[in-house]
C-alpha positions, 0 to 999 in steps of 0.5 A: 298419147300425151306428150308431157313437157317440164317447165322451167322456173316460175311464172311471174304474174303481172296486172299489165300485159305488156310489163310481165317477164314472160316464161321461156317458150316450150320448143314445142308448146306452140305450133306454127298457126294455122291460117282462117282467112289469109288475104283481105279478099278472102276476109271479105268473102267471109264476111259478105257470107255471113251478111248476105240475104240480110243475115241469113245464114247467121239465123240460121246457123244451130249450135255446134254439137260435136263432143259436147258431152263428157264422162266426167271424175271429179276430185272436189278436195284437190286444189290443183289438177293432178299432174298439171304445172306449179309455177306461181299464179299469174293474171295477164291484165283486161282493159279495166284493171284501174277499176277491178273489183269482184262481182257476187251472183246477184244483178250480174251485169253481163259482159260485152265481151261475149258473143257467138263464133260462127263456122261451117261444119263438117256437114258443110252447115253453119253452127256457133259457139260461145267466145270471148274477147281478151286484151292485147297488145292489138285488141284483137284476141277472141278465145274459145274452145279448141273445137270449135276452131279446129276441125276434129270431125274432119281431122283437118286443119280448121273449121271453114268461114270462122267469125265472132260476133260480140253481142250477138241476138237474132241476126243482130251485130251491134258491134259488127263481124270480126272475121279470124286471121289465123288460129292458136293452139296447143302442140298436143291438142293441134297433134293429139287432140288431148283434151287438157289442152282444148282452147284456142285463140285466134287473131281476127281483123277490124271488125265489119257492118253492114249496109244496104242499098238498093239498086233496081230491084236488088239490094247492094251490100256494101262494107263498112270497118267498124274498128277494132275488137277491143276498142269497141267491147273491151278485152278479158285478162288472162289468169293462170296457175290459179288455185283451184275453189279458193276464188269463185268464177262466172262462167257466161255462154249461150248455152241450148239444147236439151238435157239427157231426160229432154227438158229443153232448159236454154234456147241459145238465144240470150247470154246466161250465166253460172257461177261456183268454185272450180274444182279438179276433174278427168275425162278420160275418154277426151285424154283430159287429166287435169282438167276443172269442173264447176256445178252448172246446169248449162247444157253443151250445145252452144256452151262450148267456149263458154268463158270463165271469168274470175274476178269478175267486175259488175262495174267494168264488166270485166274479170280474168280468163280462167277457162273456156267449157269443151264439154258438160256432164251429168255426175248424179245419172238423174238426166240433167247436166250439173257440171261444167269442165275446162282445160286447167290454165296453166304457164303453156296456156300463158304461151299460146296466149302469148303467141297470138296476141303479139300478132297484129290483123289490120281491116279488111276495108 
């Protein structure tokens, strides 16, 4: 059961995000967040997880494959999602508003703000999903969808050991791993686990790199920050109550797996790319009315997270959050997915944002 909630007045959007007024905050949009790694120690156990035996269990990880696929209506001439709110559009500024401009589909420059989270399932494996780093006032905002921080499977709080690496490849950490501090969410996914309010932001401390020396017949791991989120891949701005079809967007991810009739299109290995109009959708199976939907052919293992970027610059790399996929559908019943579907963002997406990004981590060495 969904619990509606009115907003009151209008939102007003700002390129900066520190110079906007903010919407007064719904008594219940945003519950108290939920803690990944609460102590330095803790962090650095997390951390030493996913460093040991040369990366091991990074390389090993597969991705996440829990609710990937959803039943999907599409309503292609609606430009706003039944129901959803309709307070005026905002954008929250990325590090690189000075230089904005819109990219189109060709020579896309892939954004360095993109990488994998990494956690331990309800199996007790480690698996991935697609992130992204947004701007704040601490550089220290990763986005994703809300399962693949929150343990529906288990029905307990959060995913276990979570992490992002921006860049991510093979083992490979070229910006180091930044380990989560506490998780952000919606009161109704976090209580109803409603489909519309599927994303989550997390706030997660300096990042850190490994080194290896060599004491006898073992190799000693040792920790080294490597600085701050932002300040080595950028931040995404946030954008709200936009316009559904009336601006394209990219949606970047790491999509694997196969489609229904088997094809094995994407390996999860390297970054890719869709990009097209968004328009409104449901599934109601996942209590999503107000969903958005893109034509995409990306498959859901490892897609989930997968960032939705309007405004999207070639030159800066940099655009605007608009969505994050939480499931993907196959619209025709010719065994391949064609569609994509996030959470519509909205005023009280603006406030979880809001919520976590005012919250600073610090290192863990």
């Amino acid at each position: 059961m969904k619990r509606m909630i009115a907003l009151g007045g209008a939102v007003a959007g700002m390129l900066a995000y520190a110079a906007f007024a903010a919407p007064a905050a719904t008594a219940k949009s945003v519950p108290a967040p939920k803690t990944l790694a609460q102590t330095n120690f803790a962090a650095k156990q997390v951390a030493a997880f996913w460093f040991a035996e040369r990366a091991a269990n990074l390389q090993k990880a597969t991705p996440y494959a829990v609710e990937t696929t959803v039943s999907t209506k599409v309503k292609h001439k609606s430009t706003v999602p039944t129901g959803a709110a309709t307070t005026k559009p905002g954008l929250v500024g990325s590090s690189g508003d000075q230089k904005q401009s819109s990219a189109t589909a060709k020579n896309v420059n892939l954004p360095r703000t993109v990488g994998k989270v990494f956690f331990i399932g309800a199996d007790g494996k480690p698996h991935w999903c697609t992130g992204t780093a947004l701007q704040g006032r601490y550089k220290n905002i990763v986005a994703t969808a809300g399962h693949c921080v929150f343990d529906v499977k288990r029905n307990r709080a959060t995913l276990d050991r979570w992490v992002f690496v921006p860049g991510y490849y093979k083992g490979k950490t070229p910006w180091g791993i930044y380990v989560g501090k506490t998780a952000y969410t919606h009161y109704d996914f976090s209580v109803y686990e409603d489909g519309d309010r599927n994303y989550a932001f997390v706030t997660v401390y300096n990042g850190v790199q490994a080194e290896w020396e060599k004491q006898g017949r073992r190799w000693k791991l040792t920790l080294k920050d490597a600085g701050r989120l932002g300040d080595n891949v950028g931040g995404q701005g946030l954008a709200y109550n936009q316009k559904l079809g009336a601006q394209p967007v990219f949606v970047f991810g790491y999509p694997s797996g196969s489609h229904p009739d088997g094809n094995f299109a994407f390996t999860g290995q390297t970054l890719k790319w869709s990009y097209g109009k968004p328009f409104a959708a449901q599934a109601p199976a996942q209590k999503a009315e107000n969903l958005q939907g893109i034509k995409s052919a990306f498959t859901g293992e490892g897609a989930l997270g997968s960032a939705w970027l309007l405004k999207y610059s070639n030159a800066t790399r940099l655009g605007y959050l608009n969505g994050v996929t939480i499931g993907v559908a196959d619209t025709d019943g010719n065994g391949r997915y064609d569609t994509s579907v996030s959470p519509y963002f909205d005023g009280e997406t603006l406030q979880v944002y809001q919520a976590a990004e005012k919250n600073w981590s610090g290192k863990i060495v």
